[in-house]
Backbone as ProteinMPNN parsed JSONL, in Angstrom:
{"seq_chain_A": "XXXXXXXXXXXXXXXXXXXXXXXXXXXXXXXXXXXXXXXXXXXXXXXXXXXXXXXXXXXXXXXXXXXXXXXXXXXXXXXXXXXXXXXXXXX", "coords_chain_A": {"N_chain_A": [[-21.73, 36.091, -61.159], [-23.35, 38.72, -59.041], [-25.866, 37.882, -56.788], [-28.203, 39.996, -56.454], [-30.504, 39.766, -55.505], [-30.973, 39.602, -53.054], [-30.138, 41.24, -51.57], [-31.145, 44.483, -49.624], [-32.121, 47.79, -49.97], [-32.18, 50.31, -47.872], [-33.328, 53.981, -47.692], [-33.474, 56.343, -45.585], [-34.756, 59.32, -43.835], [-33.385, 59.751, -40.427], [-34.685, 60.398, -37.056], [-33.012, 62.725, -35.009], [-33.296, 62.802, -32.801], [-35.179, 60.882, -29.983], [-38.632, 59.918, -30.584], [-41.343, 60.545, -28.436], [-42.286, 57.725, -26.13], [-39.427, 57.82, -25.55], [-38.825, 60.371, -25.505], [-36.266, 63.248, -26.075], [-33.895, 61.393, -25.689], [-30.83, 60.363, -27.672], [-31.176, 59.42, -30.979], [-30.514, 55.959, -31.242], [-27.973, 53.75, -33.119], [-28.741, 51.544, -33.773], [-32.235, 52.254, -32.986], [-32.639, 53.237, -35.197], [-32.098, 51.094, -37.407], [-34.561, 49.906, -36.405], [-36.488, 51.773, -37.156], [-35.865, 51.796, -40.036], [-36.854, 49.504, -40.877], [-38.871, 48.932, -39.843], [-39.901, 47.631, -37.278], [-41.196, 46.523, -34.484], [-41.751, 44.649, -32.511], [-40.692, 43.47, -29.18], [-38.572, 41.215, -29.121], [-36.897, 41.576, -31.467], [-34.394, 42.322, -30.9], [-32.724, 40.293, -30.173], [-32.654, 39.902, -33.176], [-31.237, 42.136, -34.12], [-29.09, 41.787, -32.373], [-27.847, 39.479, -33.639], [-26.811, 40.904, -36.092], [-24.461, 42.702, -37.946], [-23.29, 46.354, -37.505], [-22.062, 48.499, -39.971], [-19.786, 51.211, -40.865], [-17.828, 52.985, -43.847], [-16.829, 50.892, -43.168], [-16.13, 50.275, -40.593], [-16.913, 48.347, -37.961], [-19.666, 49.263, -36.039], [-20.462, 50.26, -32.807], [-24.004, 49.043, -31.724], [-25.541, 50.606, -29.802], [-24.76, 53.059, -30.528], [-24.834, 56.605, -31.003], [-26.643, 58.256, -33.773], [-26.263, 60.734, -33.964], [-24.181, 61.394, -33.185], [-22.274, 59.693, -35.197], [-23.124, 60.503, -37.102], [-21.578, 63.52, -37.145], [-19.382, 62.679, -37.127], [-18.548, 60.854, -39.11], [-19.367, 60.741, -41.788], [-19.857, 60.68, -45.278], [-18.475, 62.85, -48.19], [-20.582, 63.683, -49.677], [-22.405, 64.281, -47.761], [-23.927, 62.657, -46.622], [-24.575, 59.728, -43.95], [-23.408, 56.865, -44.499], [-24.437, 53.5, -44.018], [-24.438, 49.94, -43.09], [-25.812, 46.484, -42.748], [-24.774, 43.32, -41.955], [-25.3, 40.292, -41.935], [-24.235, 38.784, -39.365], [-21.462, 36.464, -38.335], [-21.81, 33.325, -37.739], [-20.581, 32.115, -34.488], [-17.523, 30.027, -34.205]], "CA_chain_A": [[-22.519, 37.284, -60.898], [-23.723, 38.554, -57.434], [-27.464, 37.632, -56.839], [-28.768, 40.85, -55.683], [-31.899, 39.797, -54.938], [-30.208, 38.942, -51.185], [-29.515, 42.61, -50.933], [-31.764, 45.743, -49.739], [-30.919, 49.144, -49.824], [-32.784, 51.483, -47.899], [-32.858, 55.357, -47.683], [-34.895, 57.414, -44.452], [-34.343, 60.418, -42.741], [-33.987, 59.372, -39.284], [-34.683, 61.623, -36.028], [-31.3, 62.373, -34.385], [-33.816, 62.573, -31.107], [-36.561, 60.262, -29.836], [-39.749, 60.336, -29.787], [-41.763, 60.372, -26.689], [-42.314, 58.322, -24.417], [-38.391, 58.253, -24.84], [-38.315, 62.205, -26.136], [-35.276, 63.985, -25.797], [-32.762, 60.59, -25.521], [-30.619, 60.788, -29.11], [-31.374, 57.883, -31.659], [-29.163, 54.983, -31.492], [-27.724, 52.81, -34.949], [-30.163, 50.049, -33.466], [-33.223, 52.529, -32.961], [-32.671, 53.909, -37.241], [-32.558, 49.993, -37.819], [-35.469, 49.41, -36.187], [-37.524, 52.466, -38.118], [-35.947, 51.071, -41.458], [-37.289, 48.025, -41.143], [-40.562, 48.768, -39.15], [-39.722, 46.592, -36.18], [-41.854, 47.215, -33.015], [-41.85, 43.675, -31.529], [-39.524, 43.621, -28.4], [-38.201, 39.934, -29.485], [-36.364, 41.748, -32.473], [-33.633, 42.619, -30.195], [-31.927, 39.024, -30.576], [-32.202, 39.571, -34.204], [-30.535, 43.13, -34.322], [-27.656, 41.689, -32.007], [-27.386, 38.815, -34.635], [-26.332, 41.192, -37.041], [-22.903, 43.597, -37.396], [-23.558, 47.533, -38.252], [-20.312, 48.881, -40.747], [-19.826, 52.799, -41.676], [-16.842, 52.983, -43.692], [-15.889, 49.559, -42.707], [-15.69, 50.395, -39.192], [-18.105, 48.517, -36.833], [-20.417, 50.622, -35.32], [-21.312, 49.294, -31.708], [-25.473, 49.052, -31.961], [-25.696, 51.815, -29.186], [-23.51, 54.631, -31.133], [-25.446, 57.789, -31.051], [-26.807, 58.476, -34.486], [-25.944, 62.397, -34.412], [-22.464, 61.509, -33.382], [-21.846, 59.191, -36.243], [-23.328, 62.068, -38.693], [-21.078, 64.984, -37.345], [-18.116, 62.207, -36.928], [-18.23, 60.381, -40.469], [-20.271, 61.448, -42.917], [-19.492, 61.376, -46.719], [-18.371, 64.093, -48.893], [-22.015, 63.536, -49.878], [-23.074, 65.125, -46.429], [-24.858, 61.365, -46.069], [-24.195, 59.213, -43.314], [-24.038, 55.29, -45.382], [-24.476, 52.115, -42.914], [-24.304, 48.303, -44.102], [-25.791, 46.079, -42.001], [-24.67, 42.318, -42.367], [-25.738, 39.016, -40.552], [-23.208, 38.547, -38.681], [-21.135, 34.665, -38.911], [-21.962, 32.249, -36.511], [-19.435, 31.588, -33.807], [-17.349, 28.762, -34.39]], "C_chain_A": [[-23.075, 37.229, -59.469], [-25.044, 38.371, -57.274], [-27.887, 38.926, -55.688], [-30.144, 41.162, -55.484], [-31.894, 39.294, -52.881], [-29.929, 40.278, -50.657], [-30.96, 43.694, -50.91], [-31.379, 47.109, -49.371], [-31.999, 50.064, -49.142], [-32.269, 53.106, -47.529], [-34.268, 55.877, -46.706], [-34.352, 58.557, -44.163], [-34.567, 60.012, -41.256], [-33.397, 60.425, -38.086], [-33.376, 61.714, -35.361], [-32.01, 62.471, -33.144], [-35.098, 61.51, -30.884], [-37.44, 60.385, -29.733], [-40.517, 60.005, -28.69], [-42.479, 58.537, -27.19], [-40.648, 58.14, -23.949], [-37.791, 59.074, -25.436], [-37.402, 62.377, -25.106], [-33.766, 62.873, -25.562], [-32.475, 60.433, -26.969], [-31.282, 59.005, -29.63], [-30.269, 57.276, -31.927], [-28.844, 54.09, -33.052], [-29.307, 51.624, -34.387], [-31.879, 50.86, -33.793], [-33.363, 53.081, -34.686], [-32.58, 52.469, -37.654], [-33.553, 49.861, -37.534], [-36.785, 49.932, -37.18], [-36.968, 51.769, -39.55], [-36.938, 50.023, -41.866], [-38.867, 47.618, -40.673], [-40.448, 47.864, -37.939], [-39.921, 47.002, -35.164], [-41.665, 45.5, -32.03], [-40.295, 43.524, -30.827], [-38.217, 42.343, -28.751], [-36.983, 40.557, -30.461], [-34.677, 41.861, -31.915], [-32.633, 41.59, -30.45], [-31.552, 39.461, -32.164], [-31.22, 40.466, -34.279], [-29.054, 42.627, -33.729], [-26.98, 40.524, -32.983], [-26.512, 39.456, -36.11], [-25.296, 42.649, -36.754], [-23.156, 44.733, -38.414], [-22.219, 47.858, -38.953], [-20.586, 50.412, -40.991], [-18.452, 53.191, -42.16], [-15.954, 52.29, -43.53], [-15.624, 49.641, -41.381], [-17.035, 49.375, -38.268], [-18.295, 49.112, -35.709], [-21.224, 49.73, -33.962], [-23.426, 49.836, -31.895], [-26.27, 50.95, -30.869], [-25.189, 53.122, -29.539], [-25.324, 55.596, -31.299], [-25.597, 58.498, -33.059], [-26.067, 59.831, -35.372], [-24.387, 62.189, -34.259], [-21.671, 60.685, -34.496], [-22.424, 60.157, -37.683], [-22.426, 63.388, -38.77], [-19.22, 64.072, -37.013], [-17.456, 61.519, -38.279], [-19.499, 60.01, -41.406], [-19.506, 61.796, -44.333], [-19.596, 62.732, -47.096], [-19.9, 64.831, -49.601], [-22.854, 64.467, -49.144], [-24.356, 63.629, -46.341], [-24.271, 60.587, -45.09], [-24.777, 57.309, -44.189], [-24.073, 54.205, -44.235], [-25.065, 51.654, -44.054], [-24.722, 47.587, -42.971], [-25.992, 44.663, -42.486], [-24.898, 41.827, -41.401], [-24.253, 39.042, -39.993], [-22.717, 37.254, -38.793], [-20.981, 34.483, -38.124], [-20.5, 32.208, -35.766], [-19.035, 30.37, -34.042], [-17.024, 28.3, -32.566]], "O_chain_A": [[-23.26, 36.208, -58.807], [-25.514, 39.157, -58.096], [-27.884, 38.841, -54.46], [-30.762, 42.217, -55.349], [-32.631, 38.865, -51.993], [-29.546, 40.471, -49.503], [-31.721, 43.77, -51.875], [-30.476, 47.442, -48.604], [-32.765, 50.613, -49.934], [-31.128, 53.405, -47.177], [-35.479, 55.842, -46.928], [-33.138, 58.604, -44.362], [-35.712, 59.919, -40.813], [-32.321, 61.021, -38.026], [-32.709, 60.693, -35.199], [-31.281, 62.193, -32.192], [-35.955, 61.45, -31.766], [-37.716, 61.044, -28.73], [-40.177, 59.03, -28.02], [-42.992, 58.244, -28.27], [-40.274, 58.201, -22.778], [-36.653, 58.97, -25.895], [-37.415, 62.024, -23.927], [-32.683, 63.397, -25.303], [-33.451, 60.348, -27.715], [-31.629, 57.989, -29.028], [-29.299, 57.68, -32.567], [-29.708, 53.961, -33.919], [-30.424, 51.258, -34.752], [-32.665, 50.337, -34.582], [-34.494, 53.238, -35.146], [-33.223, 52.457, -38.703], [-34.124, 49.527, -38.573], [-37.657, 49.262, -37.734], [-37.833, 51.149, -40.169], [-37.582, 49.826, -42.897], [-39.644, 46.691, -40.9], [-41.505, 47.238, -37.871], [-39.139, 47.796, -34.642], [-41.442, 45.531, -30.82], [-39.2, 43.47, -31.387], [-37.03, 42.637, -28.61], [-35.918, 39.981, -30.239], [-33.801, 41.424, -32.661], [-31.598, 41.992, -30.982], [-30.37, 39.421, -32.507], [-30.123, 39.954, -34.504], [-28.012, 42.901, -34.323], [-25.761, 40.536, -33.155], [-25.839, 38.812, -36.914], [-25.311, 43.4, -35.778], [-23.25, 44.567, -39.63], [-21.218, 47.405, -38.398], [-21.725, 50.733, -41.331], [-17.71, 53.691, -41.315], [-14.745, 52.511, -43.601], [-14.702, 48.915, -41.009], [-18.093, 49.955, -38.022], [-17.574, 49.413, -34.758], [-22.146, 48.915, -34.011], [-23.82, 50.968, -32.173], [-27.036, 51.866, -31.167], [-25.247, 54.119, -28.819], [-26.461, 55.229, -31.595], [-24.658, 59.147, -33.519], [-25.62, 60.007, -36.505], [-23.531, 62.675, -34.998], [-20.493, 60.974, -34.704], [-22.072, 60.293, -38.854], [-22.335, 64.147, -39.735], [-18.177, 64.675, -36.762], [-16.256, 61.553, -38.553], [-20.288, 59.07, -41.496], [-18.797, 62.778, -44.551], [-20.372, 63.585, -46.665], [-20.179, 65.993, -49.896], [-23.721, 65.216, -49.593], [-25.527, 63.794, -45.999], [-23.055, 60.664, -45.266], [-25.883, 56.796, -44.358], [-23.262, 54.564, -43.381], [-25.638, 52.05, -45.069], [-24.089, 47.908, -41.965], [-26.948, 44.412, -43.219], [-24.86, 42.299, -40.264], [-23.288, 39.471, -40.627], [-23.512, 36.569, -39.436], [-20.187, 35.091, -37.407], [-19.442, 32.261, -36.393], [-19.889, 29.489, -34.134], [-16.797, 27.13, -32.256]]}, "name": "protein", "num_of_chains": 1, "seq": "XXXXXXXXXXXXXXXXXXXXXXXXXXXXXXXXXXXXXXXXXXXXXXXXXXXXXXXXXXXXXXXXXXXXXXXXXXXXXXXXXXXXXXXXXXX"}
């Protein structure tokens, strides 16, 4: 059995624009991780690149434009799903 106490699932609405003080630049996959998760300390940055975004199975570079991954692949749902796994150490 899978121990899905290792897994979290969340669900937001997140802004397809920023808010000030960097209004009007779109929201990136990294900046909708960051509101998921509540993450304001600048440090986090290491962790986010530690880990690999998926939509679809595709990885999603961290900078992808939120709105363009909603009007580019988006379930029949009309939801946009992301997976975001640790990523595996370099050998």
């Amino acid at each position: 059995a899978v121990d899905m106490t290792r897994f979290h699932v969340s669900q937001l609405p997140v802004p397809l624009v920023r808010a000030p003080p960097a209004g009007g630049e779109q929201t990136t996959v990294a900046d909708a991780f960051r509101l998921c998760y509540e993450i304001t300390d600048p440090a986090s940055s290491a962790f986010v690149s530690s880990c690999v975004c998926l939509c679809q199975g595709i990885g999603v570079p961290w900078e992808t434009p939120v709105a363009w991954l909603a009007d580019s692949l988006f379930y029949a749902d009309c939801f946009l799903h992301l997976v975001v796994v640790a990523a595996p150490p370099l050998s």
